[in-house]
C-alpha positions in Angstrom: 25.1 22.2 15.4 28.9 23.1 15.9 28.9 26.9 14.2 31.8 28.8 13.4 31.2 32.4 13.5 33.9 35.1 12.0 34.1 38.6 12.5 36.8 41.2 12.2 36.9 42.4 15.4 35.9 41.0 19.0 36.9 41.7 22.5 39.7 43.9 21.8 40.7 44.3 25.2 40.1 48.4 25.5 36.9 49.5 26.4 37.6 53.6 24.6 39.6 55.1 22.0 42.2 57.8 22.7 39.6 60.1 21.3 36.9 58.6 23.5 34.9 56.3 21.2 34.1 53.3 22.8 35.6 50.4 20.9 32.6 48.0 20.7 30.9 48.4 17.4 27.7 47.6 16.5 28.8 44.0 14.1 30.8 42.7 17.3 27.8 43.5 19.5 25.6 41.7 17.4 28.6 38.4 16.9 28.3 38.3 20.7 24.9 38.4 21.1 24.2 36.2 18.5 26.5 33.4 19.8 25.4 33.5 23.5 21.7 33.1 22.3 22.9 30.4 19.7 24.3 28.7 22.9 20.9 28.7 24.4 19.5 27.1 22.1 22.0 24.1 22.6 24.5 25.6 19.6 28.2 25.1 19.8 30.2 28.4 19.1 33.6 28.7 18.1 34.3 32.7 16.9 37.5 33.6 14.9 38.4 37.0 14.8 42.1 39.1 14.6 44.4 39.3 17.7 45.1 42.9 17.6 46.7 43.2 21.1 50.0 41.1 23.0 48.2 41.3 25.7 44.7 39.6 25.0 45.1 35.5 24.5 45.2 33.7 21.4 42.6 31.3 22.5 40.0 31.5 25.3 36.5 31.2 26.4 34.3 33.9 27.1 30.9 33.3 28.8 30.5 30.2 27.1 32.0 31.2 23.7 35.2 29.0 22.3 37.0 32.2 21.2 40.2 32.4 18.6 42.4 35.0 17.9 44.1 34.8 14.8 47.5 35.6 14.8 49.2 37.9 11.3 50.6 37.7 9.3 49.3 34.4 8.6 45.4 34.3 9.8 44.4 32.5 6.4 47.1 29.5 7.1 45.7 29.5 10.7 41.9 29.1 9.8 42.9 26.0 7.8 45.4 23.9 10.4 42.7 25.2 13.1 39.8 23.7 11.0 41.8 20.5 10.0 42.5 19.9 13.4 41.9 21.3 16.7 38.0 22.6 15.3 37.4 19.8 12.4 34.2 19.0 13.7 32.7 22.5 12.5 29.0 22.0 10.9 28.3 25.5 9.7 30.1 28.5 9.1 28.4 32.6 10.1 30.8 35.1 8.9 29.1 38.7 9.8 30.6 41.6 8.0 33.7 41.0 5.6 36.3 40.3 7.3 39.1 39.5 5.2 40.3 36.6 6.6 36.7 35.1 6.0 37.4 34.0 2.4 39.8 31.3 3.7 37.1 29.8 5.8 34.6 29.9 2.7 36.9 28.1 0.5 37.6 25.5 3.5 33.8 25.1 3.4 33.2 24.7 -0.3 35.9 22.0 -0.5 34.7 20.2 2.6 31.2 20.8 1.2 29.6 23.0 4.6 27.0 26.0 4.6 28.4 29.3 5.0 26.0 32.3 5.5 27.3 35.9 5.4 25.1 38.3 7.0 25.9 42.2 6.2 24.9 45.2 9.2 25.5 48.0 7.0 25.2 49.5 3.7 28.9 50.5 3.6 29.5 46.6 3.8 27.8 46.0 0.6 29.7 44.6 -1.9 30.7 43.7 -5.4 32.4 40.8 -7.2 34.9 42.5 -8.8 38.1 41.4 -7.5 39.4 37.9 -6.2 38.5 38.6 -3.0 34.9 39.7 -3.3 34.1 36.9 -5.8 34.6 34.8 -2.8 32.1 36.1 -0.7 29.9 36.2 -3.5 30.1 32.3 -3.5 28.1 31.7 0.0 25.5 29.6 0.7 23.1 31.8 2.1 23.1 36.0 2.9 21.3 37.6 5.8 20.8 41.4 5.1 19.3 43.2 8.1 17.1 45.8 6.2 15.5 45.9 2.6 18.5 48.4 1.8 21.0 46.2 2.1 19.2 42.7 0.1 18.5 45.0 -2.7 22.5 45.9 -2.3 23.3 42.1 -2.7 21.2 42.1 -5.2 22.3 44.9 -7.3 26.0 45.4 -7.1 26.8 41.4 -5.6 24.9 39.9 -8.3 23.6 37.2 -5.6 20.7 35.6 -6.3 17.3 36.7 -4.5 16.4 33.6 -2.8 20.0 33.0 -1.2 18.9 35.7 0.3 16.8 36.4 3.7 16.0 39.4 5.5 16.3 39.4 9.3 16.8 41.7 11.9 19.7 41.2 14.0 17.3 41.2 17.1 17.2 42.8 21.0 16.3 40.9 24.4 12.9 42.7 24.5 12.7 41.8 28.2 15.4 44.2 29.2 14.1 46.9 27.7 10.1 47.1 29.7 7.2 48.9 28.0 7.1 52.6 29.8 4.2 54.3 30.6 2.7 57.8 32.0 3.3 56.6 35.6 6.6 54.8 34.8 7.5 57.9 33.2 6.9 60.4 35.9 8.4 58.6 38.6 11.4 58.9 36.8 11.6 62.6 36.3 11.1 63.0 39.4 14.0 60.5 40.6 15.9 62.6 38.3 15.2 65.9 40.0 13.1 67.2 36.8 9.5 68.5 37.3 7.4 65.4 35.5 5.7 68.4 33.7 8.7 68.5 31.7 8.9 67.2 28.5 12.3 65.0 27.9 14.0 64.7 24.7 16.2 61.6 24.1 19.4 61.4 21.8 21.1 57.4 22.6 23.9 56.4 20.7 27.5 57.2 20.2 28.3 60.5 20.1 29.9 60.9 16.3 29.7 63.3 13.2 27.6 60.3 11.4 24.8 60.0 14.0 24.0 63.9 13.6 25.1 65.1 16.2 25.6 68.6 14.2 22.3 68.2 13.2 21.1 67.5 17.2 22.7 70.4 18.0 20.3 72.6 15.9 17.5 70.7 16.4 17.8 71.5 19.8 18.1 75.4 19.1 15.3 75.3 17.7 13.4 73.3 20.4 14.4 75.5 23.0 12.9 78.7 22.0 9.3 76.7 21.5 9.9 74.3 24.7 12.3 76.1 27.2 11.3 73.8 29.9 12.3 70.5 28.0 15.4 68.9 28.1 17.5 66.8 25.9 19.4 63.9 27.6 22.2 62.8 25.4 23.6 59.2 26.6 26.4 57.6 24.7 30.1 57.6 24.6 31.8 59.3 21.8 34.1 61.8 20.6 35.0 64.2 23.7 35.5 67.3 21.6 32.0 66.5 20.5 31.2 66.1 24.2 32.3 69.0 24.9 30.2 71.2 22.0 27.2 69.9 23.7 28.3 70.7 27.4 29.3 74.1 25.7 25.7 74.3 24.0 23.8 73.7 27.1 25.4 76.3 29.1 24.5 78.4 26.3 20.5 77.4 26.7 19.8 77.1 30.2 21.6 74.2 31.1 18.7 72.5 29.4 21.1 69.4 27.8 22.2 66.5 30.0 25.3 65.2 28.5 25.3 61.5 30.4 27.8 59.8 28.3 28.6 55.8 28.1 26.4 53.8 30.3 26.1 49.8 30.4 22.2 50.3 31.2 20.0 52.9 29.5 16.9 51.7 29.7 15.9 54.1 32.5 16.4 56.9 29.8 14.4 55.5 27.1 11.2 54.9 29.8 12.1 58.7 31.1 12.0 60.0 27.6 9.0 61.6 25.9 10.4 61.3 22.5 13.5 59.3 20.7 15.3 61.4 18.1 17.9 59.5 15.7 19.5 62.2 13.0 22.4 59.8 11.8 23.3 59.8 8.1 24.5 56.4 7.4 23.0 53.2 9.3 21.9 49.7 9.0 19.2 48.7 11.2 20.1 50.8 14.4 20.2 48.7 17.9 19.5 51.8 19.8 15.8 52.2 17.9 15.3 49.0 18.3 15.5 49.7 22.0 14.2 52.7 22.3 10.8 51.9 20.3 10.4 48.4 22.6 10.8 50.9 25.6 7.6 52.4 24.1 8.9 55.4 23.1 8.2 57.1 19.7 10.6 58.7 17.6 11.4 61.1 15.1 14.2 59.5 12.7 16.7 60.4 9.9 14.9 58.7 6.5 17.5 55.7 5.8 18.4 53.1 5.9 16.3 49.9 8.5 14.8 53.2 10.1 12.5 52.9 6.7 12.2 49.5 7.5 10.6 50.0 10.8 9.5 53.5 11.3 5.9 54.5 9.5 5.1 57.9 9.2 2.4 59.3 11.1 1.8 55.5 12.4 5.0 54.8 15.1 6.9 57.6 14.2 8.2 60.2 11.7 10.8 59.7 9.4 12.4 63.4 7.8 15.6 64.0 5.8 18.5 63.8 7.8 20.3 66.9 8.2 16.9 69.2 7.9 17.2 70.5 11.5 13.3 72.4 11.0 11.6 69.0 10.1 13.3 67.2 13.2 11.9 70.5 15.5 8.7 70.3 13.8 8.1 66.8 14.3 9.1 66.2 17.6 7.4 69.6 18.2 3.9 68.3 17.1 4.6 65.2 19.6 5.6 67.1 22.5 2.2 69.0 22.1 0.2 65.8 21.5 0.1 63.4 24.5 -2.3 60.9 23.1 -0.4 60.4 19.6 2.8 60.1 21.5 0.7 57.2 23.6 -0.4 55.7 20.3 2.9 55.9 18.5 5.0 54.4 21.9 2.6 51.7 21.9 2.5 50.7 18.1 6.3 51.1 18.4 6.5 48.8 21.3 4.1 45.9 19.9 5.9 45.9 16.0 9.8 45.4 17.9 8.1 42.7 20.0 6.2 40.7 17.5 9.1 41.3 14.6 12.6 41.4 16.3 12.6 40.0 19.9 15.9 36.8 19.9 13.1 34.2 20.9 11.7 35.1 17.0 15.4 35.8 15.1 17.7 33.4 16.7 16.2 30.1 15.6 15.4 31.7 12.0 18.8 32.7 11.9 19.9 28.6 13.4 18.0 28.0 10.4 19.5 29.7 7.8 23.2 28.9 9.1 22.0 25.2 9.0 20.7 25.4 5.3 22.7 24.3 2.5 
């Protein structure tokens, strides 16, 4: 199957913002992953997304990907010559997010009779059909939503019908992130300098106002004063005056916050950690859960979003309301003092990512779904 995939953004060109964000979001991580393991599976890819930049090249391939950058102010006259000629081979359209530009390529598929599926990553993406635009995207074959939040969203302010609609996880390589254990765990405090007597608090994503990083902050006040020996270890890129508030904040409690920053690789940290905490306020179904819970970890999360979706209380996890500081200490408190729930938990975690959102289990349902018409 030859598969046209749109996104608004890919490959920019600049790995950080001036304010330090990195530039990758999550939809663009998932576009590239998706395509490459589409490829695998003996898939062509072709992905349209904006030229933002001079610099980075209208057309080019990247690992195997047939990439285009559309050029303004004209990407909707683009898509059509491009898919009339150079790319008029195209099977199947995937359009992740909602791009604008991705109504052009829907109405080139409804006249040349192909399937287009939309998938939405977020609740913020939800939308409804009241303007010309949105009416469009309301006329696709088939809809992926990523968490129950998000199909009843399609639902309820798209007005799409319930069986155009599937819900699948946007999926992890499950092999890169190993199953930790005791030993696996110890050996790595100690490789890290910290006593393996020490219990290790883990915060992975980026480092923003909507992940909670406020929140963190008192969470780990909190903490402290119950578990002076423990650290937090806070990996991810971000906002540097953020950064800096937790750099300021650990100086203030004993140097007990590690503030490691962007990393291509974390999976060390999540078979370090004793405990995964996620505080953010808005969220689809969150990558960085995903891999922490493979790695065997359990976590205490915000209550929203695909962390309902995966995270039972008192079974894998705890899920508490999201900017309640005193739940999140209490929680994580009552698995730091617990080794054998925190054993259970890691290892229920572990076996549900595995069985439900490993790519050799969502990429050919998604090859599926693209292909359906």
């Amino acid at each position: 199957m030859k598969i046209c995939l749109l996104i608004k953004d890919f490959a920019v060109g600049k790995k950080f913002m001036p304010d330090g964000r990195p530039t990758k979001s999550g939809a663009e991580i998932h576009g590239e992953n998706h395509a490459l393991q589409l490829i695998k599976l003996g898939h062509r890819v072709t992905l349209m997304t904006k030229k933002r930049f001079f610099f980075t090249a209208a057309r080019e391939n990247l690992n195997g990907i047939d990439l285009i950058r559309l050029h303004p102010p004209f990407r909707w006259l683009e898509i059509f010559l491009r898919l009339l000629t150079t790319h008029n081979d195209i099977d199947a359209f995937y359009i992740i997010g909602t791009p604008k530009f991705s109504v052009w390529a829907i109405l080139f598929a409804r006249i040349f009779n192909k399937p287009v599926t939309l998938a939405l990553t977020g609740k913020a993406e939800i939308f409804s059909a009241d303007n010309w635009r949105n009416k469009i995207l309301a006329k696709c074959t088939n809809y992926i939503a990523t968490t129950k939040e998000i199909r009843d969203g399609f639902i309820k302010r798209g007005g799409i019908a319930p069986e155009k609609i599937s819900i699948l996880p946007h999926g992890i390589d499950v092999n890169k992130y190993p199953q930790s254990n005791e030993k696996i765990r110890r050996e790595l405090k100690i490789s890290h300098g910290i006593n393996p007597n020490q219990k290790v608090l883990l915060f992975c994503a980026r480092v923003v106002k909507d992940k909670g990083v406020d929140t963190l902050q008192d969470v780990w006040k909190i903490l402290h004063k119950k578990f002076p020996d423990a650290l937090l270890f806070v990996v991810g890129g971000g906002i540097n005056d953020l950064l800096d508030e937790l750099r300021k904040l650990s100086a203030e409690l004993d140097d007990s916050i590690k503030v490691i920053g962007e990393v291509d690789a974390p999976q060390e940290f999540y078979q370090m950690a004793d405990v995964y905490i996620f505080p953010s306020r808005h969220e689809g179904l969150p990558t960085s859960l995903l891999e922490a819970m493979a790695s065997g970890l359990p976590a205490v999360t915000s209550d929203i979003g695909g962390c309902e979706d995966v995270i039972s209380n008192d079974v894998n996890g705890y899920r508490v309301y999201s900017e309640d500081a005193t739940a999140f200490a209490e929680k994580i408190s009552l698995l730091f003092n617990d080794d054998e729930r925190r054993k259970i938990f890691g290892e229920r975690a572990a076996k549900l990512i595995r069985e439900t959102c490993d790519f050799s289990i969502v990429i050919p349902k998604l090859a599926e779904i693209i292909a359906a018409r």
